[in-house]
Residue, then its C-alpha position, 0 to 999 in steps of 0.5 A: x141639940x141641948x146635947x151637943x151645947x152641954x158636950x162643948x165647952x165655951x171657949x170665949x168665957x173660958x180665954x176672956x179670964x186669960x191673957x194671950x201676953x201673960x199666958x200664951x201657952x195657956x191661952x193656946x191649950x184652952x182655946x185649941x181644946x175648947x174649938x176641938x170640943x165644938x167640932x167633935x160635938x158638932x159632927x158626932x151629932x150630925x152624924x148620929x141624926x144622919x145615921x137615924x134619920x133625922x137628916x130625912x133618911x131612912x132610919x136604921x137598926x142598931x147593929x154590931x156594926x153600927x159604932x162602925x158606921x158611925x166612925x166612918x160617917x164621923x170621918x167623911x163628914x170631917x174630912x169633907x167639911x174641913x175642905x170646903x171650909x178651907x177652901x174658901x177661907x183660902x179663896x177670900x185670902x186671895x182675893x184680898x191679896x190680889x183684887x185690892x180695890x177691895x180694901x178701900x171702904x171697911x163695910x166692904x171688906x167686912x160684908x165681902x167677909x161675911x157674905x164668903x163665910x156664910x157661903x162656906x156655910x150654905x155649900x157644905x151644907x148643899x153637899x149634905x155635910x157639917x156647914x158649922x164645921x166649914x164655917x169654923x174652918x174658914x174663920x180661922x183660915x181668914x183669920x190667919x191670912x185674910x186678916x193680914x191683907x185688910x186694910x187698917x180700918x178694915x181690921x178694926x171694923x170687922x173686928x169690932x163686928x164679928x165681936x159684937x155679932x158673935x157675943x150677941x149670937x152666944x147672949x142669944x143662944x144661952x138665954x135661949x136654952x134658959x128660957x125654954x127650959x121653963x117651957x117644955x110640958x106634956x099633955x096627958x091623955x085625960x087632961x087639957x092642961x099642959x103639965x111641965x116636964x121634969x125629971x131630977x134625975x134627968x138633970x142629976x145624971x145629965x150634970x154627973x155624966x159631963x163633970x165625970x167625962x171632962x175629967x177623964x178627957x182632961x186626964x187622958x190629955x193630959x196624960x198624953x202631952x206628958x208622953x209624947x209631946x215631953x210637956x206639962x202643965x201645972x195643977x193650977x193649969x190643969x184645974x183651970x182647964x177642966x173648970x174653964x170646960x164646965x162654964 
């Protein structure tokens, strides 16, 4: 799981240094990249433990057709996540649009809100798939459309809750990364004291492996929206980018 945080890019402290009225495009790119990040890393975790067994199922032997396997998992688990997430973001847009004795006390539309997002997140996760992705897939549906049949003081106060929660949520996962970094320690054999574990080059590789692969994502993006989408960026931009995916 340390993986998959290291593997992702912290879109908040990356689009808080950007403004949405100055840079748009900007703000565009490294947000969408760094959502785009999350899920991949996401999914390609719960797929790979899903495949070993680590999700309680039977754990299987690496074969030729193991990239296979996983590429497909990948998909399914993708695909169906997306939907379920969707789905319900859609349903709670509705019910705002419609059942507008909903609007009439902010704590409501705001606990409505939270309790259809968790929703999203316990069913898919009943369906044995991604429940993070659902739950990122139906934020960003209420956020598009929900968002614009609350009334005003609802938008203010779900607003003012969700950002709280969610820097309380980012505070709390980071320290707690940091601090259990001082706690990990193995016990020999013939000893009762508990020795910390630390490999150096462990962490030189580890940090190597994520500077080198965020280059080469960022090139090859890069690369590509000058191929086909006919866009560019600037090297300031592109800095910017690959430094923003390393905070």
């Amino acid at each position: 799981s340390i993986c998959s945080l290291l593997c992702s890019s912290d879109v908040v402290a990356a689009i808080s240094m950007i403004s949405y009225a100055d840079k748009p495009d900007m703000f565009s790119i490294v947000y969408g990249e760094g959502v785009t990040n999350d899920i991949v890393s996401i999914i390609m975790f719960d797929t790979v433990q899903r495949l070993f067994g680590g999700g309680g199922g039977e754990k299987e032997e690496f074969s030729l057709f193991t990239p296979v396997k996983i590429l497909w998992q990948f998909f399914n688990l993708a695909l169906w996540s997306l939907v379920i997430g969707a789905l319900i973001g859609f349903l709670v847009s509705l019910l705002f649009k419609h059942c507008r004795w909903l609007v009439h006390s902010p704590i409501t539309e705001t606990l409505v809100i939270m309790i259809f997002a968790f929703a999203s997140y316990f069913i898919s996760d009943a369906f044995k798939q991604s429940g993070m992705i659902s739950l990122l897939t139906c934020g960003i549906i209420m956020a598009h459309y929900a968002w614009y049949n609350l009334s005003p003081s609802g938008k203010t106060v779900s607003g003012c809750t969700f950002a709280v929660s969610g820097a309380a949520a980012e505070a709390f996962v980071f320290a707690y990364i940091g601090l259990c970094t001082f706690t990990y320690t193995e016990v020999a054999e013939n000893e009762t004291m508990a020795m910390p574990r630390w490999s150096v080059k462990f962490i030189f590789w580890t940090t190597f492996i994520v500077v080198v692969g965020r280059l080469i994502g960022i090139s090859l993006a890069h690369f590509s929206m000058k191929c086909w989408l006919k866009k560019d960026i600037t090297l300031n931009e592109l800095c910017f980018i690959l430094y923003g995916g390393m905070i």
